[in-house]
LOVEX-314302 format. One record per residue (C-alpha): x, y, z; residue in three letters. Coordinates in nm, 3 decimals, padded with zeros to 5 digits. Example, Ala and Ser with C-alpha at 12.3 -4.5 7.8 and 13.67 -1.06 7.14 Angstrom:
<atoms>
<c1 01.230; c2 -00.450; c3 00.780; residuo ala>
<c1 01.367; c2 -00.106; c3 00.714; residuo ser>
</atoms>
This chain:
<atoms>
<c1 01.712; c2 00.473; c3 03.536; residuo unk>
<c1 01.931; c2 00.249; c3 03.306; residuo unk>
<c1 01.577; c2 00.065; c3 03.148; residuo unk>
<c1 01.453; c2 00.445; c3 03.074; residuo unk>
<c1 01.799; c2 00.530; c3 02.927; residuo unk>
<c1 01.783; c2 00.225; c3 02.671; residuo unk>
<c1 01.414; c2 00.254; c3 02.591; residuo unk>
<c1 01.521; c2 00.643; c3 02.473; residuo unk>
<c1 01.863; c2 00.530; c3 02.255; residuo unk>
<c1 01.621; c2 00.214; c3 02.117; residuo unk>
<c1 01.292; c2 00.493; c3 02.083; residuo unk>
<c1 01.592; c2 00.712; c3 01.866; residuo unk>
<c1 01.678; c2 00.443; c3 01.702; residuo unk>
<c1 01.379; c2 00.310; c3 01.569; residuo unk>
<c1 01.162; c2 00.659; c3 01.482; residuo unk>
<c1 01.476; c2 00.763; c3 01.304; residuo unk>
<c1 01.367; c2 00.448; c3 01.063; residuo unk>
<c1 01.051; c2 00.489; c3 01.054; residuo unk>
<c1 01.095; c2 00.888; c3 01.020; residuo unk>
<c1 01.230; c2 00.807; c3 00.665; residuo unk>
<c1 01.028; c2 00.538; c3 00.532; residuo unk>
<c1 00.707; c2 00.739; c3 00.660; residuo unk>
<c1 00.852; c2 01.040; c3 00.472; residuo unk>
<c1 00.912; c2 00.860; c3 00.115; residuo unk>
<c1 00.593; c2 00.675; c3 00.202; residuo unk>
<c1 00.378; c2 00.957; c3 00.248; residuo unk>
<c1 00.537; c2 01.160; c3 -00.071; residuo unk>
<c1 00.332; c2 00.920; c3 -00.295; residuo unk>
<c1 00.005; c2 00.891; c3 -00.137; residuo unk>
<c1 00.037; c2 01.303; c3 -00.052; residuo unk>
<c1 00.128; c2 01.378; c3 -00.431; residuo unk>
<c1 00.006; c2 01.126; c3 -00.638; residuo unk>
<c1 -00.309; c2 01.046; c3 -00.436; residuo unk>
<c1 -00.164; c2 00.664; c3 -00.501; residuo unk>
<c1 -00.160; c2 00.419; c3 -00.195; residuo unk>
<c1 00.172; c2 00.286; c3 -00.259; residuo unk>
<c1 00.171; c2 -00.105; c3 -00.185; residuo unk>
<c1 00.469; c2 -00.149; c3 -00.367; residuo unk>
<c1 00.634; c2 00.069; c3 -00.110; residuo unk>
<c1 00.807; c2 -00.284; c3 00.039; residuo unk>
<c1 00.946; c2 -00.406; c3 -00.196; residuo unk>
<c1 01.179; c2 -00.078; c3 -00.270; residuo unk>
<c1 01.295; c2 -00.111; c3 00.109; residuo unk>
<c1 01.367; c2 -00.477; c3 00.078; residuo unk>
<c1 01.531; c2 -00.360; c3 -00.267; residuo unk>
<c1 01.742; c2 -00.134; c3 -00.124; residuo unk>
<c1 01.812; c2 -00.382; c3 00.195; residuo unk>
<c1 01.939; c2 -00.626; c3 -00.102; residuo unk>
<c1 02.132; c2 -00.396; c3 -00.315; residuo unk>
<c1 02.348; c2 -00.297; c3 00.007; residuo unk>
<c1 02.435; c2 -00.637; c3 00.095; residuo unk>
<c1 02.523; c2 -00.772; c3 -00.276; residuo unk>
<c1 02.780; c2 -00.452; c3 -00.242; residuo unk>
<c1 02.878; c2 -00.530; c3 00.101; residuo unk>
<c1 02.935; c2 -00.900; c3 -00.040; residuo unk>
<c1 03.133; c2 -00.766; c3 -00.347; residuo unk>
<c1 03.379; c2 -00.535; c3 -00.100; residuo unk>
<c1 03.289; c2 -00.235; c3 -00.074; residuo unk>
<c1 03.239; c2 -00.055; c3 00.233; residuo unk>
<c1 02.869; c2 -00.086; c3 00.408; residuo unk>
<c1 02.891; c2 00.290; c3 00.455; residuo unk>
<c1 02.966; c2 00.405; c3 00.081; residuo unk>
<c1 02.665; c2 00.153; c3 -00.046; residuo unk>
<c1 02.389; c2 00.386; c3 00.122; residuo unk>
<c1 02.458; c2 00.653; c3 -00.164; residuo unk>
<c1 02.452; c2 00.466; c3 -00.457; residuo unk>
<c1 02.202; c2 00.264; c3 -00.298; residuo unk>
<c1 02.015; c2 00.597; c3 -00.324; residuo unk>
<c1 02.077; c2 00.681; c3 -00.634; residuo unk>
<c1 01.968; c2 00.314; c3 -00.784; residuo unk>
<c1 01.648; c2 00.327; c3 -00.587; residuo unk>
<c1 01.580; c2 00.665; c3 -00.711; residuo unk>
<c1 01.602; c2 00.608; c3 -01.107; residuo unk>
<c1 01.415; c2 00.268; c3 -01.035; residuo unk>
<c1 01.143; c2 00.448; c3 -00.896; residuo unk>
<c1 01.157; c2 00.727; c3 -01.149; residuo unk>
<c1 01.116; c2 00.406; c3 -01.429; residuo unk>
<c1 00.859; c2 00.279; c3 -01.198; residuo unk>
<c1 00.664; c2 00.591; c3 -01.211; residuo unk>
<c1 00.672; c2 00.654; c3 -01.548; residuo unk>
<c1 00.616; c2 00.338; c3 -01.734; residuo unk>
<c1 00.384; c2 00.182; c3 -01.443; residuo unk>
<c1 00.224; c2 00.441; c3 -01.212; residuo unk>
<c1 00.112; c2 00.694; c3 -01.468; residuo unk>
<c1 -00.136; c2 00.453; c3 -01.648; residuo unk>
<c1 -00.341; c2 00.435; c3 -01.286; residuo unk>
<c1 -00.290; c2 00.722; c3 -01.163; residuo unk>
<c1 -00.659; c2 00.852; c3 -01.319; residuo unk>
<c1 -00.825; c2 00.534; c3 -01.268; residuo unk>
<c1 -00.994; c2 00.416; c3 -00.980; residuo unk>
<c1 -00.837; c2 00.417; c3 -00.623; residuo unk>
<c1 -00.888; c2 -00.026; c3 -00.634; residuo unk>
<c1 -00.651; c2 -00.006; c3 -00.952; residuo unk>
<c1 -00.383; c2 00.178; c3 -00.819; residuo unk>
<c1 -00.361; c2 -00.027; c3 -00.508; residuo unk>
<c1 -00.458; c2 -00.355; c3 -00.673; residuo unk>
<c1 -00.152; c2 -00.269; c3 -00.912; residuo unk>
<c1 00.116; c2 -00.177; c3 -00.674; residuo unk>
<c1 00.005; c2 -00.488; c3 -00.410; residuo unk>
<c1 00.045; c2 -00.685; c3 -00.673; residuo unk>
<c1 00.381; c2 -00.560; c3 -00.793; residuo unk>
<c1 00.493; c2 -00.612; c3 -00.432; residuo unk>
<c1 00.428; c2 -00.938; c3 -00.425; residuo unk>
<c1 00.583; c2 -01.024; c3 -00.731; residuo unk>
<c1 00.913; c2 -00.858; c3 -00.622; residuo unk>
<c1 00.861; c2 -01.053; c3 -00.280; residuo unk>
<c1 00.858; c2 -01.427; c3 -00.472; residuo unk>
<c1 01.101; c2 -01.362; c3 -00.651; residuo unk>
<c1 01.336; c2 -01.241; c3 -00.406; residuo unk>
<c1 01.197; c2 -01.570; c3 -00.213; residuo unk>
<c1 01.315; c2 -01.738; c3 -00.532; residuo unk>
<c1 01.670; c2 -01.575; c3 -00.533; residuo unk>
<c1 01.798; c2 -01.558; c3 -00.213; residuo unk>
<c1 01.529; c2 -01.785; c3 00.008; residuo unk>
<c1 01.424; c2 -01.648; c3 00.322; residuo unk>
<c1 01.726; c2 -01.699; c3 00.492; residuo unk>
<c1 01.808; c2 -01.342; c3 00.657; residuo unk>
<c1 02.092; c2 -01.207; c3 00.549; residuo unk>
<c1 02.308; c2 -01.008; c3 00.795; residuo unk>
<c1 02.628; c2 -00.825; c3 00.736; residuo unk>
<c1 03.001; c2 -00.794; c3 00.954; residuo unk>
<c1 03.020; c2 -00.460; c3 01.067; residuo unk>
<c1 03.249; c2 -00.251; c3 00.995; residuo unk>
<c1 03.548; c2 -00.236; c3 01.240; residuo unk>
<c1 03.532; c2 00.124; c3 01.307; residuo unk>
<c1 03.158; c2 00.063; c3 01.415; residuo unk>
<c1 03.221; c2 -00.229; c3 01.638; residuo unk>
<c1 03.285; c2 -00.090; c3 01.992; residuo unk>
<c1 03.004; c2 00.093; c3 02.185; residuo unk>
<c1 03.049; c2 00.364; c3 02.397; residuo unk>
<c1 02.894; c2 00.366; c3 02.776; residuo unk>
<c1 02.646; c2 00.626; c3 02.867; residuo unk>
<c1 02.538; c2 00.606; c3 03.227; residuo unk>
<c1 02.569; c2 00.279; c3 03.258; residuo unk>
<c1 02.394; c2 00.167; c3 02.951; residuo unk>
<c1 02.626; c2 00.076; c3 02.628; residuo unk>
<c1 02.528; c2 00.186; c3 02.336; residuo unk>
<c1 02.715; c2 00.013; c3 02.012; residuo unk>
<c1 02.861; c2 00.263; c3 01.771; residuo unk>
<c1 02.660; c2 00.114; c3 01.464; residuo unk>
<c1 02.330; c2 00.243; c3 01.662; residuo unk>
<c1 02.456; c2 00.558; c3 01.708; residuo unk>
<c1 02.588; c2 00.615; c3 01.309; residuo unk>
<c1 02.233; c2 00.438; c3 01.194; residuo unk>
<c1 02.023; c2 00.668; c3 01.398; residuo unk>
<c1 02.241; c2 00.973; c3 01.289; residuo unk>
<c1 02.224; c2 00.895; c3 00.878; residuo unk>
<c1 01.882; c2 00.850; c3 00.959; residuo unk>
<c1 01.865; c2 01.199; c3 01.129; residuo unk>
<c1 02.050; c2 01.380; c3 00.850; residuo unk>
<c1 01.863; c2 01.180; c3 00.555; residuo unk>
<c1 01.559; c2 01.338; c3 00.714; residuo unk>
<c1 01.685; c2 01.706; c3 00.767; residuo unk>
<c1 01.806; c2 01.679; c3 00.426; residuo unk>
<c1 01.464; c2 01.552; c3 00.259; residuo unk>
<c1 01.313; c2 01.873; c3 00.521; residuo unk>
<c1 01.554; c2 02.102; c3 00.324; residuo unk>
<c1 01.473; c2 02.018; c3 -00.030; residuo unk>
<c1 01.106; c2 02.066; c3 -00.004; residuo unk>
<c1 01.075; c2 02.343; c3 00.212; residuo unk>
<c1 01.421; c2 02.568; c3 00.002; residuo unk>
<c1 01.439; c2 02.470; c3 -00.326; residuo unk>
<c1 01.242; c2 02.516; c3 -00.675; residuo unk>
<c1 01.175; c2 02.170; c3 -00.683; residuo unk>
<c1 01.094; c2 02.133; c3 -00.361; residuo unk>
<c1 00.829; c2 02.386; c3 -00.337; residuo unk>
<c1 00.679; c2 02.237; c3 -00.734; residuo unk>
<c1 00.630; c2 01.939; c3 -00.506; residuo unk>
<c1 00.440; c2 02.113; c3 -00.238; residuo unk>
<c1 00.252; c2 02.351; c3 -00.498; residuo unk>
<c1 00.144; c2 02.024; c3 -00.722; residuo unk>
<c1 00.022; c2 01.859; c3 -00.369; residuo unk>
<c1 -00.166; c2 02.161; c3 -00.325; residuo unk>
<c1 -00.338; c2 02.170; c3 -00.615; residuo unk>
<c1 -00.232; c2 02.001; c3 -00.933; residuo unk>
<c1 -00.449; c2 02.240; c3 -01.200; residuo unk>
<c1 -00.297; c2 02.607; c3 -01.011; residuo unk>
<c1 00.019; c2 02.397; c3 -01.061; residuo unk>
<c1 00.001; c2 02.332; c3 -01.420; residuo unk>
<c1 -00.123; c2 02.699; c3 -01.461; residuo unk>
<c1 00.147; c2 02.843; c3 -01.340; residuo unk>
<c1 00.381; c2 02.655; c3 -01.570; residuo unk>
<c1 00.521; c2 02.317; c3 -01.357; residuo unk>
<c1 00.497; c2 02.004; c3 -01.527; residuo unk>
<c1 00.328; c2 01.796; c3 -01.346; residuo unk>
<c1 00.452; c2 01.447; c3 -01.476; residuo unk>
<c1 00.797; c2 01.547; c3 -01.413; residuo unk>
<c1 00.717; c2 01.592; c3 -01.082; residuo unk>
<c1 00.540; c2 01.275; c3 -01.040; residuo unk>
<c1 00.844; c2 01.107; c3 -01.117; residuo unk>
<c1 01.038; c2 01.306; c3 -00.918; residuo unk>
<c1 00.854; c2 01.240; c3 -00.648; residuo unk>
<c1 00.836; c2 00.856; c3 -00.665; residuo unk>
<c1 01.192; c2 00.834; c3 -00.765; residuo unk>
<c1 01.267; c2 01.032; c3 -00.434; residuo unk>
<c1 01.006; c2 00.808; c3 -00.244; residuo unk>
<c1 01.209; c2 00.506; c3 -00.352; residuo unk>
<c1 01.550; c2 00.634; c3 -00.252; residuo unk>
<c1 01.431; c2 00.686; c3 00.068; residuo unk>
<c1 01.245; c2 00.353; c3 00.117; residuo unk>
<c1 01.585; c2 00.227; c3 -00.011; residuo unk>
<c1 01.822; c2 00.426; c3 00.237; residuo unk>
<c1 01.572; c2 00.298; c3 00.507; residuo unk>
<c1 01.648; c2 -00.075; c3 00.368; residuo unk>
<c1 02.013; c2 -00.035; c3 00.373; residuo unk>
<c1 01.965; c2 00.131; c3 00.734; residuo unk>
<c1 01.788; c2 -00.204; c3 00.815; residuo unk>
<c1 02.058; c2 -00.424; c3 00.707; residuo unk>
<c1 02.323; c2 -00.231; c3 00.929; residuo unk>
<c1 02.139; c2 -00.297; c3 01.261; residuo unk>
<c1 01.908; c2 -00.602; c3 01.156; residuo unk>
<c1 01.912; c2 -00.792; c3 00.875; residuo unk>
<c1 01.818; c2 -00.847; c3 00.513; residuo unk>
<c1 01.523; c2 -01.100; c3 00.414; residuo unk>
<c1 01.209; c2 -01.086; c3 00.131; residuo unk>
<c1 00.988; c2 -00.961; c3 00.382; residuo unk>
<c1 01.135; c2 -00.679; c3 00.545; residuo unk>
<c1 01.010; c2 -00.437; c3 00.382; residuo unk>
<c1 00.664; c2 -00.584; c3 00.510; residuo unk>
<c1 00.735; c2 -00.613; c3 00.861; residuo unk>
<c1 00.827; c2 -00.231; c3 00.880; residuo unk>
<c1 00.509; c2 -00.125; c3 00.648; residuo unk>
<c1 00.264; c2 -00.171; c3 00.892; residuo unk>
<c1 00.500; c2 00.060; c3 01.162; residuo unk>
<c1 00.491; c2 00.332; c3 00.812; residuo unk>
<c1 00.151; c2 00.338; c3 00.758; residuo unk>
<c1 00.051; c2 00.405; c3 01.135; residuo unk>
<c1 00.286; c2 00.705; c3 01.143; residuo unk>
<c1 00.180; c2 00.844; c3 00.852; residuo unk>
<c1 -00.202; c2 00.819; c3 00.944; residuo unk>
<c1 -00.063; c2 00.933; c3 01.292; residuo unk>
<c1 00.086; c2 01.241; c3 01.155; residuo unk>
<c1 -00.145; c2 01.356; c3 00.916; residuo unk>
<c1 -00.096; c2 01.415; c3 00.533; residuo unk>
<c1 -00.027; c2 01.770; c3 00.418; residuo unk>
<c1 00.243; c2 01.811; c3 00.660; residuo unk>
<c1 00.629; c2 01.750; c3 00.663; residuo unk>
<c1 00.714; c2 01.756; c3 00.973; residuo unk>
<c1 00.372; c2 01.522; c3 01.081; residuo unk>
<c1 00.566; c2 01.200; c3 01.010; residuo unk>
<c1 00.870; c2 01.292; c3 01.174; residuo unk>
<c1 00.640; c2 01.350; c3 01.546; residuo unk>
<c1 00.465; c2 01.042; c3 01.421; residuo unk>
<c1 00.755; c2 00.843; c3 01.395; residuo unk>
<c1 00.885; c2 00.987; c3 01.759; residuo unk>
<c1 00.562; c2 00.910; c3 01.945; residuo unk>
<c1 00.545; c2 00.538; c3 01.773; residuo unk>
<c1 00.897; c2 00.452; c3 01.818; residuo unk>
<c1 00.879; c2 00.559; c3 02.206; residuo unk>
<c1 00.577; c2 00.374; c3 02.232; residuo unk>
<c1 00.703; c2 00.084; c3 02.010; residuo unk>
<c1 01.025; c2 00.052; c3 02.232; residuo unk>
<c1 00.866; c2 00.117; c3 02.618; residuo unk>
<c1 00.590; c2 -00.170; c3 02.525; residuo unk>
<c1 00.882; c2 -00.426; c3 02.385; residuo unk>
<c1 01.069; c2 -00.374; c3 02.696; residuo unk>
<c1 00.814; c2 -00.392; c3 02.974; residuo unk>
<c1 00.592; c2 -00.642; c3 02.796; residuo unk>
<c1 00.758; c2 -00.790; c3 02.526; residuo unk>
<c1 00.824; c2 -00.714; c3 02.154; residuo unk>
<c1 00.496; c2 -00.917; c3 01.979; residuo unk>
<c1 00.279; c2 -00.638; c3 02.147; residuo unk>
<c1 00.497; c2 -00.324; c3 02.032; residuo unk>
<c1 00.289; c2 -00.268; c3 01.681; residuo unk>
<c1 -00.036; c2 -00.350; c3 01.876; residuo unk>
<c1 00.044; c2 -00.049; c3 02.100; residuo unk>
<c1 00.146; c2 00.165; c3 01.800; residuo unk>
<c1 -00.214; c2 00.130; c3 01.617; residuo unk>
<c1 -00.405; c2 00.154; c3 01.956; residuo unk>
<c1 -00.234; c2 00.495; c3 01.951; residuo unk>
<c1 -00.346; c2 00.589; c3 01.640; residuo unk>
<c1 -00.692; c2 00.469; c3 01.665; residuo unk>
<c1 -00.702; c2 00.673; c3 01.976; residuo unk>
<c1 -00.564; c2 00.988; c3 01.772; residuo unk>
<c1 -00.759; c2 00.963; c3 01.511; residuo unk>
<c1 -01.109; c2 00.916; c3 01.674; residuo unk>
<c1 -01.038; c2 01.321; c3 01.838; residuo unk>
<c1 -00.827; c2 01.420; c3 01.578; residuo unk>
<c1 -00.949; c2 01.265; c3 01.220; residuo unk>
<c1 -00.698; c2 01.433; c3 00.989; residuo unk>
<c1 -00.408; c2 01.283; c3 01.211; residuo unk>
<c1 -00.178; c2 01.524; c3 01.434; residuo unk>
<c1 -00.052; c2 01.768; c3 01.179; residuo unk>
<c1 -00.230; c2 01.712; c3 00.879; residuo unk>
<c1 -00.416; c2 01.953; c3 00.681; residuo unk>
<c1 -00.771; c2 01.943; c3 00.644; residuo unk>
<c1 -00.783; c2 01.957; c3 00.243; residuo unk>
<c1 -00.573; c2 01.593; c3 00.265; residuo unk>
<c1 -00.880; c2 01.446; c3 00.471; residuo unk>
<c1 -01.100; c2 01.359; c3 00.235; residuo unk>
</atoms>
């Protein structure tokens, strides 16, 4: 009973991660029709940025906002002055350009900081647990998965009530009809990038609080991304969120009862196993599977 209860708190834990990096992540490629390879480097950005603020004094907590909103004009720059020039090019160029961005940002953050990982004290009000039938569960696990929770309901709610929301969904739809009926287009692009990379950054600072910083985390939760969005299915909102629940329970039952190295192994059989009955992923929408 206990090793069920802590594979569900660590299964919570872990899809609320991966439920907002596979939301930013699949913005982009949804949107844009961009594979986003750079998509690392603004979680280890954002993994940084909260510990140089943690370092400076202020509290962990109150860097996850302005973490946000210095992830979110870097990727609206990003977008504009980098992404644009690809986006009508080849599929190679956009994902040869943003790969090689990525690693890039990786050496240099190699360069910087070495890769050392970087882990912060936590805060005092978020270092006791609390026992739940037997198992403890530690307080910063239990604020981590419920930011997590609300960064997601609150990404749910701007796309599906407000204006700019539903320009996103209308330009995924169908970019001409969009620009027909008056949106512009390239403000959305950056819109939606800039919103990709607060999220990617949120999910870095996330990181920090229950891991720890180095240049490749972004990279070691990428792989975990990409196999709940393909799990999920483009086209969809909610898809990544059930992705992110089905790969974090089986992430967390296969680390337990066999041992961690074959958790992402178990993940991608998973999806493989999805996609071969179900090509367009669990909730995706046929027009995304070409």
């Amino acid at each position: 009973m206990e090793l069920i209860l802590q594979i569900f708190f660590d299964s919570l834990l872990l899809a609320g991660l991966l439920a907002v990096g596979a939301l930013g992540f699949t913005l982009v490629w949804g949107v844009l029709n961009v594979l986003n390879l750079m998509y690392p480097a603004f979680i280890m950005g954002g993994a940084y940025l909260s510990y140089w603020l943690w370092s400076l004094g202020f509290d962990y907590l109150l860097t996850i906002p302005i973490t946000i909103a210095v992830m979110f004009c870097i990727g609206w720059l990003i977008q504009r002055y980098l992404i644009d020039y690809v986006m009508n090019g080849p599929h190679a160029l956009g994902i040869t350009l943003t790969y090689g961005v990525n690693l890039i940002v990786v050496g240099l953050a190699l360069y910087y900081f070495t890769a050392t990982d970087r882990s912060i004290i936590v805060p005092e009000y978020l270092a006791g647990f609390v026992e739940l039938w037997g198992i403890k569960v530690p307080y910063v696990r239990i604020a981590t998965t419920a930011i997590a929770l609300v960064l997601t309901g609150s990404a749910w709610w701007f796309f599906d009530k407000t204006e700019y929301g539903a320009a996103i969904r209308a330009t995924r739809l169908d970019q001409e009809a969009a620009q027909l009926v008056g949106i512009k287009i390239r403000t959305i692009f950056n819109l939606t990038t800039a919103i990709s990379a607060a999220l990617a950054g949120a999910m870095g600072t996330l990181i920090v609080l229950v891991f720890s910083a180095s240049p490749y985390t972004g990279d070691h939760f990428f792989l975990q991304i990409i196999t709940v969005t393909v799990l999920g299915g483009l086209g969809s909102i909610i898809g990544p969120l059930l992705g992110a629940a089905l790969v974090g329970i089986a992430i967390s039952t296969t680390s337990h009862l066999i041992g961690v190295t074959y958790g992402v192994l178990v993940g991608a059989l998973i999806v493989l196993i999805v996609l071969a009955v179900r090509p367009k992923g669990l909730l995706g929408r046929r027009f995304y599977e070409a």
